[in-house]
N, C-alpha and C positions, 0 to 999 in steps of 0.2 A: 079653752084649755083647762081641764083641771088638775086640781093638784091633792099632796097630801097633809097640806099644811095650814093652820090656820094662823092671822096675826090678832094678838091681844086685843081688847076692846081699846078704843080711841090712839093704837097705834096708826101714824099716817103711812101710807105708800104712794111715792113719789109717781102718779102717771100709772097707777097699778104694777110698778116696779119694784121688785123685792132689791135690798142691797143685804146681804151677808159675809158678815166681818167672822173667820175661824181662826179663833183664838188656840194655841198648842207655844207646846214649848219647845225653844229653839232647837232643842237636840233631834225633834223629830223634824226639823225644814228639811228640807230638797232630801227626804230620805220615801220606800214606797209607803211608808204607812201614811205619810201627809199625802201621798197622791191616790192611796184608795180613798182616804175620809174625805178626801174632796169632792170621790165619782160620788160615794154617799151623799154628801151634800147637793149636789149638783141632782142626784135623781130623786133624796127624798123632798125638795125644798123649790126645786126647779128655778135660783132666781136668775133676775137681770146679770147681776156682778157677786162676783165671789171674793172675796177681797182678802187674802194672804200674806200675814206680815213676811213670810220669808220672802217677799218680792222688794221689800221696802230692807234699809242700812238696818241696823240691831241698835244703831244711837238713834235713829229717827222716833220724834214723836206720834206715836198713829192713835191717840184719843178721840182728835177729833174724826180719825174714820172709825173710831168703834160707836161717837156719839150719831155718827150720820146715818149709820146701819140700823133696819129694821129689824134682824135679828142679828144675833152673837151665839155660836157655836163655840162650845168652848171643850177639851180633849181632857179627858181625867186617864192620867194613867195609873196600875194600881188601886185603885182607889181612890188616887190622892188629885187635884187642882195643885200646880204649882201657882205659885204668886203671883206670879205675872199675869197666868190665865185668870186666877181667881178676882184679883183685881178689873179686867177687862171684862170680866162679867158682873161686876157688882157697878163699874162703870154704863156699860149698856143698858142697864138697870134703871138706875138712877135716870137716865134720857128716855125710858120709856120701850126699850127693844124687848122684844120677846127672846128667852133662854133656851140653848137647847144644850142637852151634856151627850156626847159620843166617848162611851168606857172602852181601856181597850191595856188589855197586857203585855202585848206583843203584835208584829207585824202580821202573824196569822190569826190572833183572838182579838179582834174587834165587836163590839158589839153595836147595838141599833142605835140611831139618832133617838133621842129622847126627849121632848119639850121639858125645861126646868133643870131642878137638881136632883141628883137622888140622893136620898137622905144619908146614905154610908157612903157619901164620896166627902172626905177630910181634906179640910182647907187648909194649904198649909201656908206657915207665916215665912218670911225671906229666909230668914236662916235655915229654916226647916227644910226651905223648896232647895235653897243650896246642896246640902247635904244630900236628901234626896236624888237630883240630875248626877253631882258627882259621883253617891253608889252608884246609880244606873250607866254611868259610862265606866266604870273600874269594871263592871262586870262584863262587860266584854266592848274592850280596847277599840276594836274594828268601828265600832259608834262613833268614836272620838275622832277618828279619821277620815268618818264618813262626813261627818261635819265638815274636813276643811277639802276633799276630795268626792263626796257626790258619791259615795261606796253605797249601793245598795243591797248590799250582803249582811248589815248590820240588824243587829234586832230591831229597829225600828225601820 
């Protein structure tokens, strides 16, 4: 089987098993934009396990599944890395995973998996990532409920 992807030099794969941990921020879980970037993932990367914190509590700690993962996919919206993602990538990092960045504006402007960062995606620090999520749900309400009701009519 080939694929289109390569891992790092001295990255291990378990049994020639890929494990891929996609890092996003909470407000895009259980909404369609998390489940197109996942077919993305799924057909540019083809691995074993896709591993999705909206599957895990929001207080669980999943480090140790972003250290076990071969790669880290991590969703820039805007522009921007929120904190959480940015940290879970400089985490996977650190453990030796290879990076990939998927940009995307909107539910309909997604763009391509990418290996690494791109240079004009801004890291934001907690506070920043705060303010940031909350503009993006002030601007249209319907997000915020999609969150606690699974509404996939929301911009994301």
């Amino acid at each position: 089987m080939s694929t289109s992807w390569e891992l790092g030099a001295g990255r291990r794969m378990r049994n020639g098993k890929m494990k891929v941990y996609f890092s996003h921020p909470t407000l895009t879980f259980r909404t369609r934009t998390e489940s197109t970037v996942m077919e993305i993932i799924e057909s540019s990367l083809d691995p074993e396990e896709l591993i999705n914190p909206a599957d895990f509590g929001l207080k669980d700690d999943l480090r140790e599944k972003v250290r076990e993962s071969d790669v880290v996919v991590g969703m820039a919206i805007e522009g921007k890395f929120t904190f959480l993602v940015w940290n879970e990538l400089a985490e996977a990092e650190e453990h030796g995973a290879d990076v990939y960045t998927i940009r995307l504006k909107n539910k309909e402007n997604i763009g391509k998996l990418r290996k690494g960062y791109p240079a004009k995606v801004k890291k934001l620090g907690r506070e920043e990532s705060r303010e940031f999520t909350g503009d993006l749900l002030k601007e249209n309400r319907s997000s915020w409920l999609g969150l606690l009701f699974g509404n996939w009519g929301s911009r994301f």
